[in-house]
C-alpha atoms as an extended CHARMM CRD file, in Angstrom:
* protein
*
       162  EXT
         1         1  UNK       CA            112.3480000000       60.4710000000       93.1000000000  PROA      1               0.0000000000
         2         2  UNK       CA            116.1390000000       60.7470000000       92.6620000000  PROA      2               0.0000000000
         3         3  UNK       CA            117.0660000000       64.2090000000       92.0400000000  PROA      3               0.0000000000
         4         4  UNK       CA            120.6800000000       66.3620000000       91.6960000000  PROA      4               0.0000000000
         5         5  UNK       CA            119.9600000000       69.9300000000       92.1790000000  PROA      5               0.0000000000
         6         6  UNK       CA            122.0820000000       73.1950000000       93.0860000000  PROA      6               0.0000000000
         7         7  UNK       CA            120.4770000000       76.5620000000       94.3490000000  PROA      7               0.0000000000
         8         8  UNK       CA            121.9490000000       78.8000000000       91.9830000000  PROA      8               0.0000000000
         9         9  UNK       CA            119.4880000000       80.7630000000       90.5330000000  PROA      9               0.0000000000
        10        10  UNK       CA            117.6620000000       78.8130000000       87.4890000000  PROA      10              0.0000000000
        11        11  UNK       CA            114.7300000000       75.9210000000       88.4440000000  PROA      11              0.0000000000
        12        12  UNK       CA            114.1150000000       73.3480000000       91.0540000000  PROA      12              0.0000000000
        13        13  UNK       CA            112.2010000000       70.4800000000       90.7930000000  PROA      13              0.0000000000
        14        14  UNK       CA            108.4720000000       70.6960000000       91.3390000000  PROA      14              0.0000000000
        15        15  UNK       CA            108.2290000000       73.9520000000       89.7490000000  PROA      15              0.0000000000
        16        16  UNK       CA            107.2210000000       74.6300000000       86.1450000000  PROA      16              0.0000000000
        17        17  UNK       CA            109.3860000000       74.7580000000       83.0250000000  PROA      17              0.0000000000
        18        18  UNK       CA            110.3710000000       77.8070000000       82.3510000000  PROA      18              0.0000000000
        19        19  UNK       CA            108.7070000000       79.1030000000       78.8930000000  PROA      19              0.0000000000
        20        20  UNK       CA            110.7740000000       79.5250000000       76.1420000000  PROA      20              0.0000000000
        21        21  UNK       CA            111.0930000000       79.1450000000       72.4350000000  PROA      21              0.0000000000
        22        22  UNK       CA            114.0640000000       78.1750000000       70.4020000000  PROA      22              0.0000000000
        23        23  UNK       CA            114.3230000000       77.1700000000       66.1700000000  PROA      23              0.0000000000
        24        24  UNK       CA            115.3460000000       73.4620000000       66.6300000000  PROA      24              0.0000000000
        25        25  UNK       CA            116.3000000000       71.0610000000       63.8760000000  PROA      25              0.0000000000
        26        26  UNK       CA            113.8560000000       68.6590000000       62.4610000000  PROA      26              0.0000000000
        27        27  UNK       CA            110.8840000000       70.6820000000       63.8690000000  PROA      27              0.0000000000
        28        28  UNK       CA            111.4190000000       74.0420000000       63.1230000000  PROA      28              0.0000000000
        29        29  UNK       CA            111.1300000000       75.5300000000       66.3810000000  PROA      29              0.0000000000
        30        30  UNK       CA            110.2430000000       73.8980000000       69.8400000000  PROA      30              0.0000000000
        31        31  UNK       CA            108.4270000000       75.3780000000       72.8650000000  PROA      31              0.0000000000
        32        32  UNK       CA            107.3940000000       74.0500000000       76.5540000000  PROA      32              0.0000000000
        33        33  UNK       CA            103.9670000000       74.8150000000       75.2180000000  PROA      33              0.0000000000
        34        34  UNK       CA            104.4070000000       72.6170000000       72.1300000000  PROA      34              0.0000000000
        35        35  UNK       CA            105.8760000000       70.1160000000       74.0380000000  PROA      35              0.0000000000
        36        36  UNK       CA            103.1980000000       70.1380000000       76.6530000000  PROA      36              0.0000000000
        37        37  UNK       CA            100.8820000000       66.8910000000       76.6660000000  PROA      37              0.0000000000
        38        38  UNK       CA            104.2000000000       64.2660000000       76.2780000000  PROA      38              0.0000000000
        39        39  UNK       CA            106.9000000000       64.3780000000       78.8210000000  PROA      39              0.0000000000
        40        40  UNK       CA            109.9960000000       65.2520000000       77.5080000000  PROA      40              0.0000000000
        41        41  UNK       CA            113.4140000000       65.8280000000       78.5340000000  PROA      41              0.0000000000
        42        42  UNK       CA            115.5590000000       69.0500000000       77.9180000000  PROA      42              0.0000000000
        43        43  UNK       CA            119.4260000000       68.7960000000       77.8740000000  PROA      43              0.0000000000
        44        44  UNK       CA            121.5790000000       71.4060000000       77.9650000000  PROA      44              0.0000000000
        45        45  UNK       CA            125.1280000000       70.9130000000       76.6400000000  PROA      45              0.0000000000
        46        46  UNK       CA            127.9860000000       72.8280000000       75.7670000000  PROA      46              0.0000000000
        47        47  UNK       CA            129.1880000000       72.6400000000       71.8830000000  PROA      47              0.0000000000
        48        48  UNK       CA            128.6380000000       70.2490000000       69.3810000000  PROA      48              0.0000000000
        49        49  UNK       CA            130.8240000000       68.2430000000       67.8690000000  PROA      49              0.0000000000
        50        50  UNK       CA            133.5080000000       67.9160000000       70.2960000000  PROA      50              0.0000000000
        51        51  UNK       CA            134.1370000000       64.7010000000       72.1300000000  PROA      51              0.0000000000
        52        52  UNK       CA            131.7880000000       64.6110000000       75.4170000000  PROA      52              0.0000000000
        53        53  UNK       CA            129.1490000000       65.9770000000       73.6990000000  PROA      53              0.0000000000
        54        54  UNK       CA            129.2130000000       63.7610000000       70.8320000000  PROA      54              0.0000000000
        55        55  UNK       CA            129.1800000000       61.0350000000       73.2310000000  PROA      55              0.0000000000
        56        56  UNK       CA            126.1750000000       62.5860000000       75.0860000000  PROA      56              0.0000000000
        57        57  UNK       CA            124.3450000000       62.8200000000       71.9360000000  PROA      57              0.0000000000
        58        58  UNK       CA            124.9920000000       59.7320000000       70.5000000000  PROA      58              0.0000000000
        59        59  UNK       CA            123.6140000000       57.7320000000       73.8410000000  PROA      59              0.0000000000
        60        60  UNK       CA            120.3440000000       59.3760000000       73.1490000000  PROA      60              0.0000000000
        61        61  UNK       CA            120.3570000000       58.5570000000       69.6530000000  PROA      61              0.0000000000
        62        62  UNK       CA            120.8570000000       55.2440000000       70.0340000000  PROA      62              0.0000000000
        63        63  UNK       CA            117.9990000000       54.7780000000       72.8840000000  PROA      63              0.0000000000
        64        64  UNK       CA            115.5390000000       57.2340000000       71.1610000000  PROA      64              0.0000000000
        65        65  UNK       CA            113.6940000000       54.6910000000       70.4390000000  PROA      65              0.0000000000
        66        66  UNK       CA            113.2880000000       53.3480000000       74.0700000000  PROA      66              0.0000000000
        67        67  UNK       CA            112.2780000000       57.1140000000       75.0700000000  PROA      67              0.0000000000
        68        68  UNK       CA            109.6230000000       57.0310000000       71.7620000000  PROA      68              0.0000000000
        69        69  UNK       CA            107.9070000000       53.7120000000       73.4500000000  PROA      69              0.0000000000
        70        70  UNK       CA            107.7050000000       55.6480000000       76.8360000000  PROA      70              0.0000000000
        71        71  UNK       CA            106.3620000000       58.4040000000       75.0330000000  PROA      71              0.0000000000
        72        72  UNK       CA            109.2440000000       60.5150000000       75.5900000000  PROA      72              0.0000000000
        73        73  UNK       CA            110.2790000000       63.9810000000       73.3090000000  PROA      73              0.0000000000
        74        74  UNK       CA            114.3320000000       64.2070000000       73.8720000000  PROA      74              0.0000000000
        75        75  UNK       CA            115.5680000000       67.9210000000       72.9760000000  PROA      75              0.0000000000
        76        76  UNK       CA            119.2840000000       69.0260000000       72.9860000000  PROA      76              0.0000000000
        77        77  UNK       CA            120.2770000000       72.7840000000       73.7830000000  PROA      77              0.0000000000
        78        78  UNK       CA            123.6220000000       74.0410000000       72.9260000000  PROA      78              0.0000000000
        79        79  UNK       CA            124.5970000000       77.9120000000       71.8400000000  PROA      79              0.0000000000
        80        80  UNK       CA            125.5470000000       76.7660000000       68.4860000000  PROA      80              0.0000000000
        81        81  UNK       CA            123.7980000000       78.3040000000       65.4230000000  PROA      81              0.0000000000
        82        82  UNK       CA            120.9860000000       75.9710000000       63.7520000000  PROA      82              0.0000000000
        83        83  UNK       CA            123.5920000000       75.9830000000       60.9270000000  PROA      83              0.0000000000
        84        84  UNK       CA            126.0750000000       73.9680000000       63.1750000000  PROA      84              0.0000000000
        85        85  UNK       CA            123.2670000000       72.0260000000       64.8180000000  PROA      85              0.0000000000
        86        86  UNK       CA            122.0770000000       70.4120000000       61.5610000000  PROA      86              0.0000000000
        87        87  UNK       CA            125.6910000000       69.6590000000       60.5230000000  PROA      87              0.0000000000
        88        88  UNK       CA            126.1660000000       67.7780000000       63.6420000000  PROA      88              0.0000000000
        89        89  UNK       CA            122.7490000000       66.0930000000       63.3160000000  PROA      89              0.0000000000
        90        90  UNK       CA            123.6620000000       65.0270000000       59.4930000000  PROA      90              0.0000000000
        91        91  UNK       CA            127.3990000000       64.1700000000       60.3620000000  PROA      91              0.0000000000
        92        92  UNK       CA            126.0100000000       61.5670000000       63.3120000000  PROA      92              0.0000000000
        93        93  UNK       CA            122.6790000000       60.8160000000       62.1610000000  PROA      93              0.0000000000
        94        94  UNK       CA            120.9830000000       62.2320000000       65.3910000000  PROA      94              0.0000000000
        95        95  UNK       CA            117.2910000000       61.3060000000       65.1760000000  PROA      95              0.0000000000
        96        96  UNK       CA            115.8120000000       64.3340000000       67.6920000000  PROA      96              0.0000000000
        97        97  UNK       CA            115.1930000000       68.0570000000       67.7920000000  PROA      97              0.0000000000
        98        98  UNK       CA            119.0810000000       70.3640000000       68.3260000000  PROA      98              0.0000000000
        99        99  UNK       CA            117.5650000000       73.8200000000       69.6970000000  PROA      99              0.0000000000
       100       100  UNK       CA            119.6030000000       76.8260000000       69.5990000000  PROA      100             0.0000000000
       101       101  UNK       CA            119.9230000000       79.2370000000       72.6550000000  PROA      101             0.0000000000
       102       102  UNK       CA            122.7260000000       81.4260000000       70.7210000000  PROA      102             0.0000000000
       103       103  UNK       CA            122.3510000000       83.8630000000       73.3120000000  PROA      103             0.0000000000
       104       104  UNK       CA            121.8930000000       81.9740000000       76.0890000000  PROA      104             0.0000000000
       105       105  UNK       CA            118.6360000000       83.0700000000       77.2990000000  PROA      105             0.0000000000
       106       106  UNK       CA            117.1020000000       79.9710000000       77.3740000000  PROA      106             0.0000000000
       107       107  UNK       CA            120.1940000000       78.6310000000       79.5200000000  PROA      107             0.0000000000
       108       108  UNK       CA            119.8270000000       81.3950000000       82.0450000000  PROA      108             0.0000000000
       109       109  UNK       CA            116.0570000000       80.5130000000       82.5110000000  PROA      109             0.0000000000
       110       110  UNK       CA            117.3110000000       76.9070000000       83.7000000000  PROA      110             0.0000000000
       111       111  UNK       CA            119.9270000000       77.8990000000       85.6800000000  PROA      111             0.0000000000
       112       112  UNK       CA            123.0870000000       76.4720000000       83.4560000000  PROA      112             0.0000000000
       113       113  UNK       CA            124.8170000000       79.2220000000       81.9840000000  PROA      113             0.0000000000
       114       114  UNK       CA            127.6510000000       79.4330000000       83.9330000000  PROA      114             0.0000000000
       115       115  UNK       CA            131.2390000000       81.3100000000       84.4900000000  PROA      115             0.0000000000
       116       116  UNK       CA            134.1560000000       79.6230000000       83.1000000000  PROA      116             0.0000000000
       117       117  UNK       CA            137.7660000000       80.5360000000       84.2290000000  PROA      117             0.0000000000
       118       118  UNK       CA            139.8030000000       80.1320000000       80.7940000000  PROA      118             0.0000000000
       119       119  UNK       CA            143.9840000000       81.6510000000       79.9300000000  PROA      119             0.0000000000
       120       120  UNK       CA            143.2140000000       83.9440000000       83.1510000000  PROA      120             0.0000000000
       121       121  UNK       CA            139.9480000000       85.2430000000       81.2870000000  PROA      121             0.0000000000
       122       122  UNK       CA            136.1900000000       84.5960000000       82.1890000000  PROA      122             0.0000000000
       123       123  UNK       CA            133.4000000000       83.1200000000       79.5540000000  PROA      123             0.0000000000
       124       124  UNK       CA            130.4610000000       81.8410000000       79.9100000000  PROA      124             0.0000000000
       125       125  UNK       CA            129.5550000000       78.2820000000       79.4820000000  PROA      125             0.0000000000
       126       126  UNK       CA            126.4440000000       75.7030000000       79.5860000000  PROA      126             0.0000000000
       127       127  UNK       CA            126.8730000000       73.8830000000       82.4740000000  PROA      127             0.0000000000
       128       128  UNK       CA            126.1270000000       69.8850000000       81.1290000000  PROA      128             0.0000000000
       129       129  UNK       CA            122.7410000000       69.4270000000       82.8290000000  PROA      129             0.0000000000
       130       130  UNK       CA            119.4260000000       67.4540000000       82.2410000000  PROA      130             0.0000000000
       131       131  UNK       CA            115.9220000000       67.7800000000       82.6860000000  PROA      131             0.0000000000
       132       132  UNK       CA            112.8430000000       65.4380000000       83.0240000000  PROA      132             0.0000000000
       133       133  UNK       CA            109.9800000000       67.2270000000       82.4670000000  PROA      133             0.0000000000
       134       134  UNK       CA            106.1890000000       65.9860000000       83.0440000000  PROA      134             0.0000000000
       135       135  UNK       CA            103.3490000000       66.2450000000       80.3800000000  PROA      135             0.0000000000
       136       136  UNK       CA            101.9340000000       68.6840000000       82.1550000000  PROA      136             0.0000000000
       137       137  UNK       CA            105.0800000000       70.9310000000       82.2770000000  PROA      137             0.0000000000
       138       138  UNK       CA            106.4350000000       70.4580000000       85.6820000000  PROA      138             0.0000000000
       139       139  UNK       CA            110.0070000000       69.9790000000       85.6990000000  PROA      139             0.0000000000
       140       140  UNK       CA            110.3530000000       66.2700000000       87.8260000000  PROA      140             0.0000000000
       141       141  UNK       CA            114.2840000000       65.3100000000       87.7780000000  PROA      141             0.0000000000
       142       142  UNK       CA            117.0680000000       67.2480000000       87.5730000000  PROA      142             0.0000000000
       143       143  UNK       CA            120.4490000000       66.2900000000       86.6880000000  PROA      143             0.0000000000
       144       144  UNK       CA            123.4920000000       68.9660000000       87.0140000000  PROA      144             0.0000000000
       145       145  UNK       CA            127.1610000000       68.8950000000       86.3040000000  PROA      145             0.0000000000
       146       146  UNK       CA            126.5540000000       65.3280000000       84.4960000000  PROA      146             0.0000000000
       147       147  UNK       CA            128.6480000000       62.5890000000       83.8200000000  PROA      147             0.0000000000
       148       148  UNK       CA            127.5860000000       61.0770000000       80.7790000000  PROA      148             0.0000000000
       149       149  UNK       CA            128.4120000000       56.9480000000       81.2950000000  PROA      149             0.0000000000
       150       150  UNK       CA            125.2060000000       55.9440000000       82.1310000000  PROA      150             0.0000000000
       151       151  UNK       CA            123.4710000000       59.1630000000       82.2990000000  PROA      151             0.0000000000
       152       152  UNK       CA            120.5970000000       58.1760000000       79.7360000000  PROA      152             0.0000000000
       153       153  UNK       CA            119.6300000000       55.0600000000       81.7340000000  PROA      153             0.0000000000
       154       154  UNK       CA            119.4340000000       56.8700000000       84.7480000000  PROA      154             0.0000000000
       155       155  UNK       CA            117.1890000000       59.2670000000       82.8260000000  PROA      155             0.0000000000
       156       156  UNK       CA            115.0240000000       56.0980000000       82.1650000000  PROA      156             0.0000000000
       157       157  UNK       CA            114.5740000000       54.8690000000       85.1850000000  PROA      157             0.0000000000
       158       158  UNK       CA            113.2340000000       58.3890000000       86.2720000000  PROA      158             0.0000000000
       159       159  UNK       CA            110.7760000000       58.8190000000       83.3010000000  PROA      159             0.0000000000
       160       160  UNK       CA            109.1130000000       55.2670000000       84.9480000000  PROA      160             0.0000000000
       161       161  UNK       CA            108.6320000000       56.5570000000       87.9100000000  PROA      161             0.0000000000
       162       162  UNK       CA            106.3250000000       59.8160000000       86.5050000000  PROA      162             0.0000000000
């Protein structure tokens, strides 16, 4: 199976999703228990509504449905507030669950929270990064650092080979 991976701390494929709960649009809150059953695939990107991520989300969008006949949940994690999550969602009618990780827990658990050099300054930032996980909850594909031209059809072609 193809995988991208980079020791640093965070997950490797084969292993189980960490567990975690975040309030997510649409459904309230998700879980790797709740999602457990379906395979589904987390990713992790840095803010919404700027231009890479919109494009990210919007290639998801518009193959949900080809993830929904594979039996496929799609969840995006960001740091942004619900609040910002559901205007995002409304302003480009995204069709699956936004989860917030506003303080970055979550992130950490996967391994993407990273340090960003910025005006001579460190932040942190969420490292663009997907992951495929199995219904069972064991994390199958991993995709770091990603460039997002066709980043959902590789995504496919993984989810086939589960």
């Amino acid at each position: 199976m193809p995988t991208t991976t980079v020791k640093n701390g965070g997950v490797d494929v084969g292993q189980e999703a960490p567990s975690f709960t975040l309030p997510a649009t649409q459904v309230g809150a998700v879980s790797n228990e709740t999602l457990k059953g379906k395979p589904y695939v987390l990713y992790f990107y840095p803010k919404d509504d700027t231009p890479g991520c919109t494009a990210e989300a919007c290639s998801f969008r518009d193959t949900l449905p080809d993830f929904g006949k594979l039996g496929v949940n799609v969840i995006g994690v960001s740091r942004d507030s619900l609040d910002t999550h559901e205007a995002f969602s409304k302003k480009y009618r995204l069709t699956f669950s936004l989860a917030s990780d506003i303080n970055g827990e979550v992130s950490k658990k996967f391994g993407v929270l990273k340090e960003k050099g910025s005006d001579g300054g460190v932040s942190w930032g969420i490292e663009r990064s997907t992951f495929l996980v199995d219904d069972k909850g064991i994390i199958r594909t991993i995709w770091r650092n990603v460039s997002i031209p066709g980043h959902v059809d590789e995504i496919k072609k993984a989810i086939f080979k589960l």
